[in-house]
N, C-alpha and C positions, 0 to 999 in steps of 0.2 A: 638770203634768209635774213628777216629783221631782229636788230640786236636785241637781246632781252634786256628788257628794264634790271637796273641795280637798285637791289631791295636792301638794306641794313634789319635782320630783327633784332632789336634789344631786348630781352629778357634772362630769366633762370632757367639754370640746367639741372637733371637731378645730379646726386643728392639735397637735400631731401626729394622726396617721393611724394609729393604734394599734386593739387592741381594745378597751378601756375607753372612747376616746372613739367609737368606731363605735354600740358600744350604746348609750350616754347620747345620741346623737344620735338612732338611731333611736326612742329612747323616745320624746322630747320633740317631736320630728315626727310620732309617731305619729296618725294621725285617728284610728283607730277607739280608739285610748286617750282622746283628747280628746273622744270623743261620749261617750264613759262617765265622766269626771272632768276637773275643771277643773285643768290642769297649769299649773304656774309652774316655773323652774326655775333654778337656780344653779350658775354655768357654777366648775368649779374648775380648770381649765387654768391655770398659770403660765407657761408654757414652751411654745411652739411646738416645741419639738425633742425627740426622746428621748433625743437626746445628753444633755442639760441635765437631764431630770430628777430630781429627789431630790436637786440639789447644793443645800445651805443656806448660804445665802449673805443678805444685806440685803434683793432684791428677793424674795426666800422670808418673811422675818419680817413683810416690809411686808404681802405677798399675805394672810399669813395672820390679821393685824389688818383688811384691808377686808375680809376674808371672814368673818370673826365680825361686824362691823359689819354686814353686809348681812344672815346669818340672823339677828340678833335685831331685827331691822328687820322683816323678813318674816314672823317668828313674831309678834309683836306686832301689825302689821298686818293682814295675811293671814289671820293665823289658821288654819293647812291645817289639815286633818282629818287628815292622813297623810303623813310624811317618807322617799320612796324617798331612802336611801343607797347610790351605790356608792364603795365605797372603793378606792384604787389601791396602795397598798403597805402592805407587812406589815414594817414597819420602827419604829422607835420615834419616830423624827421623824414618820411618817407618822400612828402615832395619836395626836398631840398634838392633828391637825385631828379625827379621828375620835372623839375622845375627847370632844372638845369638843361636837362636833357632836348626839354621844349624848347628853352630858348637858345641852345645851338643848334639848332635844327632850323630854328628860325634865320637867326643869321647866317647860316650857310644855302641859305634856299630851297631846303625840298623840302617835298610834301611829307607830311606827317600824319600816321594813321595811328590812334591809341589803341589798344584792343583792354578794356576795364577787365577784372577777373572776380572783382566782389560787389555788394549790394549793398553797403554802406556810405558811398560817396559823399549821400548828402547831409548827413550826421554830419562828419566831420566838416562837410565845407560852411555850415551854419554854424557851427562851433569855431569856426576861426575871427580871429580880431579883423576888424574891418582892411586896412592895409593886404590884411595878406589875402582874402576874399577879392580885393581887387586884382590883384597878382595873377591868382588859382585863376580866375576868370577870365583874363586878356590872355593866358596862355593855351587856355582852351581853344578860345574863340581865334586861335593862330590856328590850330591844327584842322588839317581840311578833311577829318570823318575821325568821328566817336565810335566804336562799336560797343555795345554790352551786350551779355549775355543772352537778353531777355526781350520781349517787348516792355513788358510791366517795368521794365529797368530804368527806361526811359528816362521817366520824370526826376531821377536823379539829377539830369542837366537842364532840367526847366528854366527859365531865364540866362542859361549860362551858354549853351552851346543851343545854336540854331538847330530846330526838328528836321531841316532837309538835311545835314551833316550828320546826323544819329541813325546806324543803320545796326541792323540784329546780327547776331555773329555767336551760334551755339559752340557750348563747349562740347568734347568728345570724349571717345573710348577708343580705344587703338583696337585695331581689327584682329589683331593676336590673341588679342582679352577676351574679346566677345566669338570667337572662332572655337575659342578652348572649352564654351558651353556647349559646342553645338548638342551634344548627346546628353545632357543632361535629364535625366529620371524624377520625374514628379512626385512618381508616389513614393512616399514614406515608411519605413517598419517602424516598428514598437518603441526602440528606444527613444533616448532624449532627444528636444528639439533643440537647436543652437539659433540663439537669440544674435547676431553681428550686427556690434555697434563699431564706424568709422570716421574718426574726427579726434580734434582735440580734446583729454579728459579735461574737459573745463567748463565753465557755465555754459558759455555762450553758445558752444558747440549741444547744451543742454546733455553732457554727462549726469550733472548732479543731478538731473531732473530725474534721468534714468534710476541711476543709485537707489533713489526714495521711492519708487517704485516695485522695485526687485522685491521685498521681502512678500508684497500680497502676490506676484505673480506667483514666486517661489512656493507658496502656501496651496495655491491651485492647481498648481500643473508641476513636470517635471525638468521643466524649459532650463536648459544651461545659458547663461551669455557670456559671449567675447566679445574685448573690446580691443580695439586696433589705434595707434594713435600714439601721442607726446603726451603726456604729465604733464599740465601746465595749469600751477596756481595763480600767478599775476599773467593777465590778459593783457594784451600790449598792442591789441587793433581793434576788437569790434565790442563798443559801451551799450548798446542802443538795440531793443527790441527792434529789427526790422519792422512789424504788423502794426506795433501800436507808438515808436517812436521813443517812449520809458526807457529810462535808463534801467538798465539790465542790475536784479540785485546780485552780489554777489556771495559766493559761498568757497567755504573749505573744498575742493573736493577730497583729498587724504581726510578730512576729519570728518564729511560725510559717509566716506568707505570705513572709516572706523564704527561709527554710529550703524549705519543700517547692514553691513555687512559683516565685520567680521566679530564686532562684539553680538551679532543674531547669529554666527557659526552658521554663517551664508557661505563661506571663502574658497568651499564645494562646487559649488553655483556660479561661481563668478572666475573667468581665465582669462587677466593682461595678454596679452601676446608680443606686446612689444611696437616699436614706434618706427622700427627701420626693417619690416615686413616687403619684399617685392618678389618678383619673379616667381618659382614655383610655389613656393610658401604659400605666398600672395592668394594664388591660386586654388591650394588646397582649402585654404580656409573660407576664400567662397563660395567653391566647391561644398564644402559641409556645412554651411550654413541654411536653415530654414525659413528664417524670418530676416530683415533688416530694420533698420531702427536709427533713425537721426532726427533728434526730437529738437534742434539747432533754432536759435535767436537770430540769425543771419547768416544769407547765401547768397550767393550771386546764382551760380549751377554748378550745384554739387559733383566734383569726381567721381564721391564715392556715390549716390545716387545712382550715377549714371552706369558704374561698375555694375550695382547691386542689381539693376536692368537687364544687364548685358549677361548677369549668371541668371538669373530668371525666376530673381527674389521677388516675393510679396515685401510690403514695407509697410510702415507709419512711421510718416516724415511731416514735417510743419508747414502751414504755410508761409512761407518766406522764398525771397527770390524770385525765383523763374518756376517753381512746383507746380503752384497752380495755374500755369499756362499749359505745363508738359503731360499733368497725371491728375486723373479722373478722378474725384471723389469715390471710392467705394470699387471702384476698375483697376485704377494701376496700384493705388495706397491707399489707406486711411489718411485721411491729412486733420489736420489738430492743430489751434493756435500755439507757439508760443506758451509754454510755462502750464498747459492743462495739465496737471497732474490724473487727474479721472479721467480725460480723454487717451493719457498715453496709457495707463493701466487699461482701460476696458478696450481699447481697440488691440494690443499686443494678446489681452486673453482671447479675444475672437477667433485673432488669427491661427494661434497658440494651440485652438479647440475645434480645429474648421480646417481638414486636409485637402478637401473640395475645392473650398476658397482660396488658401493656399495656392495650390497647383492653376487657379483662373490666372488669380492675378499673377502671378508668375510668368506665366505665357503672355499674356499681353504685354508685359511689361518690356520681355528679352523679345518682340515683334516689333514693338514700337521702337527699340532703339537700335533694332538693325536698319527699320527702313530711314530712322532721320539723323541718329546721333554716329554714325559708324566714322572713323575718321577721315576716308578718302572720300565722305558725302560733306561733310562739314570744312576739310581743307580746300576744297573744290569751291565752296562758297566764299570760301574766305579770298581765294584770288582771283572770283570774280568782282570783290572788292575793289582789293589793290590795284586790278586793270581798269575800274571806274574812276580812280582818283587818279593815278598814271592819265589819262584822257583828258581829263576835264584842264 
């Protein structure tokens, strides 16, 4: 029997309940990954909360000396044949770890696979002082395959990493998730409709956008919205309109909730859920939801997206990221640039007044993501990566 390749993943575990750590997770539990390579893996979670992260602070400098202590411990020992990185921000503090990560991996000799998880890369790497753009860049062009999320993702590494090294690598749904819709019921009774928004309450994620919207829905229809997510007034990774490259203006969110919600005696209308929502919960709530709604500045490939698929939500979501490669104009979602204010208003009342439609898109949406986003179809792809770069 031939020995299985030694794979290292580095990334985050949950808690938090994010996308970055859902995939590191499913990776590293993978079986049918572990019948094909002996995985080890290095968990990079500091923070159980998304509130918390990216603040550097003492318990950040500490994390990040036992985390260099541990890979060169494992590279030494272990010996992988091959280093899966996923990386979590595109920030300067953030490639301190990444930086490092690449160049012991360098000098230890193996291959190195990145796997990106956002759609802001090139923001930030244009925004860096020239020295460190040369850095970001030789470290790149060390690693022998880029994957992003997307096609359309690509061009984030235009001049930086060679187009044969850049290969597509979708994000998933775990199969527990999308199994737990199977019977899910279309039609609707009389009561209210539940509006599920999922992301951080904060610009970029385009809460506030929501917010400003709410009080004309609320006036038309008898639509309730949840929102699912962290409280997060200073943003700490994504500046930059994905679509148009503008820096993102920024707003209160608590003092846009004060203004359009609860000084209009909206607070009815509108039900937090909370920021550390998983397992049945999780479930229930998208279970009862009607619509979806991520009117978001920047994606790579949304979790929640992919979730809201998997329960067999209608949506209007942005274009940004990978969206409009995956979902139809007018078919899977309404899609709407960035910051429309009248395009999120009148496409949520459509849906809002439209049970027919509703119930289409729905179904197409929770078809399409069992045949291509399910996780044993997208881990499966992902290590026939890893045996291409193992080869070469």
């Amino acid at each position: 029997m031939e020995e299985r390749k030694k794979v290292l993943v580095i990334g985050p575990l949950p808690p938090p309940f994010a996308g970055p750590e859902m995939v590191t997770r499913a990776i590293v539990e993978s079986d049918a990954l572990r019948r094909r390579f002996e995985i080890a893996h290095i968990n990079t979670t500091v923070r159980p909360s998304n509130r918390d992260k990216g603040h550097l602070d003492g318990r950040m400098v500490c994390a990040y000396a036992s985390y260099l202590a541990r890979l060169g411990r494992h590279l030494i020992r272990q010996k992988p044949d091959c280093i899966l990185y996923l990386p979590t921000s595109a920030t300067l503090k953030g490639w301190v770890r990444d930086g490092s990560t690449l160049l012991f991996a360098s000098l230890r000799g193996c291959k190195t696979v990145i796997l990106f998880q956002g759609g802001h890369f090139r923001f930030f790497y244009e925004r860096l002082p020239k020295p460190a753009r040369m850095v970001v860049r030789r470290l790149l062009r060390g690693c022998d395959r880029v994957l992003v999320q997307g096609a359309g993702l690509r061009k984030q590494f235009d001049g930086i990493v060679s187009a044969e090294r850049i290969d597509v690598q979708h994000n998933l749904v775990p199969w527990a998730f999308y199994r737990h819709f199977e019977d899910r019921r279309f039609d609707q009774g009389s009561g209210p409709l539940n509006v599920l928004f999922v992301g951080h309450l904060s610009t970029a994620k385009g809460y506030c956008d929501l917010i400003r919207v709410i009080p004309d829905i609320a006036r038309e229809t008898n639509a309730r919205f949840r929102l699912m997510g962290t409280r997060k007034t200073a943003e700490r990774n994504v500046f930059f309109d994905q679509a148009t490259g503008r820096r993102i203006e920024r707003f209160d969110p608590d003092a846009l909730y004060r203004t359009y919600i609860a000084e209009r005696g909206l607070d009815t209308v509108v039900e937090y859920v909370g920021d550390r929502v998983f397992g049945a919960r999780k479930l229930e709530i998208f279970a009862e939801a009607d619509v979806f709604v991520l009117p978001s500045y920047s994606e790579g490939f949304s979790t929640a997206i992919l979730e809201a698929m998997a329960a067999g939500l209608p949506m209007v979501v942005t274009r940004v990221g990978v969206v409009p490669e995956i979902l139809k104009d007018g078919e899977h979602a309404f899609l709407i640039d960035p910051g429309d204010l009248d395009g999120l208003r009148e496409c949520l009342l459509r849906l809002l007044r439209d049970a027919d439609l509703r119930k289409r898109m729905g179904e197409r949406n929770r078809n399409l993501c069992g045949k291509e986003f399910i996780e044993g179809i997208v881990i499966d792809r992902l290590g026939s990566h890893l045996n291409k770069v193992l080869s070469e």
